[in-house]
N, C-alpha and C positions, 0 to 999 in steps of 0.2 A: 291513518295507518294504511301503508297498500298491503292490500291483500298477495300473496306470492302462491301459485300454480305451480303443486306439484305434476310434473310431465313423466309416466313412465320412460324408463332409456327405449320401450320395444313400439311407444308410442305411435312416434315420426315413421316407423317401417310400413313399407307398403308390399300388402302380401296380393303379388302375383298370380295368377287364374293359371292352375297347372290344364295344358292341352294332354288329353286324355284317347290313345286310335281307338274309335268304335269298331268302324266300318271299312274295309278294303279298297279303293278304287274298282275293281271289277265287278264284287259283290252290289256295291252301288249304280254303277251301269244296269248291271243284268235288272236289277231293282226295277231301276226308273223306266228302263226301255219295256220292258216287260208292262207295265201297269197303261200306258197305249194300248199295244196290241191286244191285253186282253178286255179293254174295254171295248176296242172297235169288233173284236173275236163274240163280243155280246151283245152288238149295236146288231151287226148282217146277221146275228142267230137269231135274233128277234124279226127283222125284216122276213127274214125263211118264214120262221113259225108262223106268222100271220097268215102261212098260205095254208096251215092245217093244226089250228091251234083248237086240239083235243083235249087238251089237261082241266080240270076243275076243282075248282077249291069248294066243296059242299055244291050246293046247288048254280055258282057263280063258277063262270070262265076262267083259267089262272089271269088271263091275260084279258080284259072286257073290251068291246069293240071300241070305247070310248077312249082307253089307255093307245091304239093305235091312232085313232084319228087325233089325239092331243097333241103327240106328238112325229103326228106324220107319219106313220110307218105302214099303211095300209099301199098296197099294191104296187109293195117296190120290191119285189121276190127273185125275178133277175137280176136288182142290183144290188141286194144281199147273199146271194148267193156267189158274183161272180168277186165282193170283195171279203167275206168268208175265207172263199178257197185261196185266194192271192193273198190275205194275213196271214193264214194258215201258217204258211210254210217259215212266214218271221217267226210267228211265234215259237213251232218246232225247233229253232232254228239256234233261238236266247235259251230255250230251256236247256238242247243238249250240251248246249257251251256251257250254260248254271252249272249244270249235273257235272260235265267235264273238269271244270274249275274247279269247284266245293272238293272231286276227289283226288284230285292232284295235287291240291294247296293244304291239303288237311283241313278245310274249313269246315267239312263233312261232321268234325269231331265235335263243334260246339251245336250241331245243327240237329243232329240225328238221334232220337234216342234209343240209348245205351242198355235199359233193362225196364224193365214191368213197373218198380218204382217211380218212373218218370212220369207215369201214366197217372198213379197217383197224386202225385205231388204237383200234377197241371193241373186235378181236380182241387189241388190245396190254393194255387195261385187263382184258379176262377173264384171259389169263395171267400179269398181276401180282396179280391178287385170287385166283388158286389157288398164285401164289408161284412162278412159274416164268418168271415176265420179271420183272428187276427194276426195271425204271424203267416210269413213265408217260408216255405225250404227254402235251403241252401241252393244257389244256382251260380252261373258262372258266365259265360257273355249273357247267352240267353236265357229264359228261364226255361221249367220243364213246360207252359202252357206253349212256350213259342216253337220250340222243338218239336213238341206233337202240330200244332196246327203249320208251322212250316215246310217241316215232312211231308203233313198230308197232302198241302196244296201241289207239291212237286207229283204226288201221287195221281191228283185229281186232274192235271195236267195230261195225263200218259192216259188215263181211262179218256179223257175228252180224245183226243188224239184218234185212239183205238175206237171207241163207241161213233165219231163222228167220219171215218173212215168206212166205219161197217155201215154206215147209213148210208154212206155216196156211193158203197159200188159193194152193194149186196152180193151181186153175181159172182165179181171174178175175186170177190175176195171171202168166199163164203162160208170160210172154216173162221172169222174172226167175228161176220154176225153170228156166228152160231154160237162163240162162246159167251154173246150177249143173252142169247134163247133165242136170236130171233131178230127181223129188223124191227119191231117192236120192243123190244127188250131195249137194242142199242138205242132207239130215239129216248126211251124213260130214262135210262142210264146217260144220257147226255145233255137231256132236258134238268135231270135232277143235280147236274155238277152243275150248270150252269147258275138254279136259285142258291147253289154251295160257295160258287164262286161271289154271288151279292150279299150274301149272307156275312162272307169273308170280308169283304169290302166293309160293312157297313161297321165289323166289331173291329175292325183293323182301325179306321179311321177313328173310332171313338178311342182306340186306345193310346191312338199318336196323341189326341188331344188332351186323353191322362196325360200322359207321361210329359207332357209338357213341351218349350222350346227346343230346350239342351237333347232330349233325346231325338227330336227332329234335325236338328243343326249336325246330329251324327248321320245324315243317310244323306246329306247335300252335303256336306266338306269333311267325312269322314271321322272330324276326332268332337269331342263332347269336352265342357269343361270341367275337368272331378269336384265333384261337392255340389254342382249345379244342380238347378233343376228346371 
């Protein structure tokens, strides 16, 4: 007897990967160019601080002699200083075009948050991503965790700026350390963005690695595949 194979008619159809726009071309520029600069913006601020690294964590250095000489960074103060201030000016340079673009294109609207709930509801999305809430709010490109820590780092940009300005020229620019307290104030206030900026770096990275391929393959070619992951 041959056995005869029933064939659904929807069988033979081959279902198509819908191309899904994440990411904007400029929004992905500013992205990539940006994650250089500020890591070179943290390479020469480290080469500096070696030259008066006051900070401690308990009884220990933030920074211990052994962390400079591991990797080299012990008595190169001139030549982080003089590529410090010559980054500088790139980086100022991405962020006010970031800030210009977001608010001229409306992208500001997915980016920024909109009311006191949001603040909430990022604190909803941190204890679903450590698996202790089980559902998420409702969000829209981005979630509410991304719009607060988004926000901020644009924030934390503008304080570096300002607190690393009040440090280089205390004198002629004296009403801007003082709205730090002091050139003390501005060195802790720019010391402390800067463990905010690795800090960022290091939950950022873990979180590309959550979210998989598909949500990376959105911030290099812009579109994601819907239903991927």
């Amino acid at each position: 007897m041959v056995e005869q194979q029933l064939i659904s008619p929807s069988a033979d159809k081959v279902v198509m990967p819908t191309l899904k726009l994440k990411h904007l071309v400029a929004v992905r520029w500013f992205h990539w160019i940006n994650f250089p600069l500020l890591s070179l913006m943290i390479w020469s601020g480290l080469l500096i601080y070696w030259a008066y690294s006051i900070y401690n964590v308990g009884p220990l250095r933030f920074f211990p002699k052994q962390v400079y000489d591991f990797l080299h960074m012990d008595h190169r103060l001139a030549e982080g200083m003089a590529l410090h201030f010559f980054i500088m000016w790139f980086f100022v340079a991405n962020g006010i075009l970031y800030v210009a673009y977001t608010i001229l294109s409306g992208e500001w609207r997915y980016l920024v948050p909109r009311s006191l709930s949001t603040f909430r509801d990022a604190w909803q999305v941190v204890l679903y991503d450590l698996g202790i809430a089980k559902s998420l709010p409702l969000q829209q490109k981005y979630n509410a965790a991304q719009q607060v820590s988004y926000s901020a780092i644009v924030v934390m940009g503008a304080l570096s700026v300002m607190s690393g300005l009040a440090i280089y020229k205390p004198a002629q620019l004296g009403w801007l350390t003082a709205l730090f307290g002091g050139y003390g104030g501005a060195r802790l206030v720019h010391f402390a963005l800067t463990i905010g900026y690795l800090l960022f770096f290091a939950v950022h990275l873990a979180q590309v690695l959550r979210a998989g391929w598909n949500n990376f393959r959105g911030m290099v070619i812009g579109y994601e595949l819907a239903g991927d992951k």
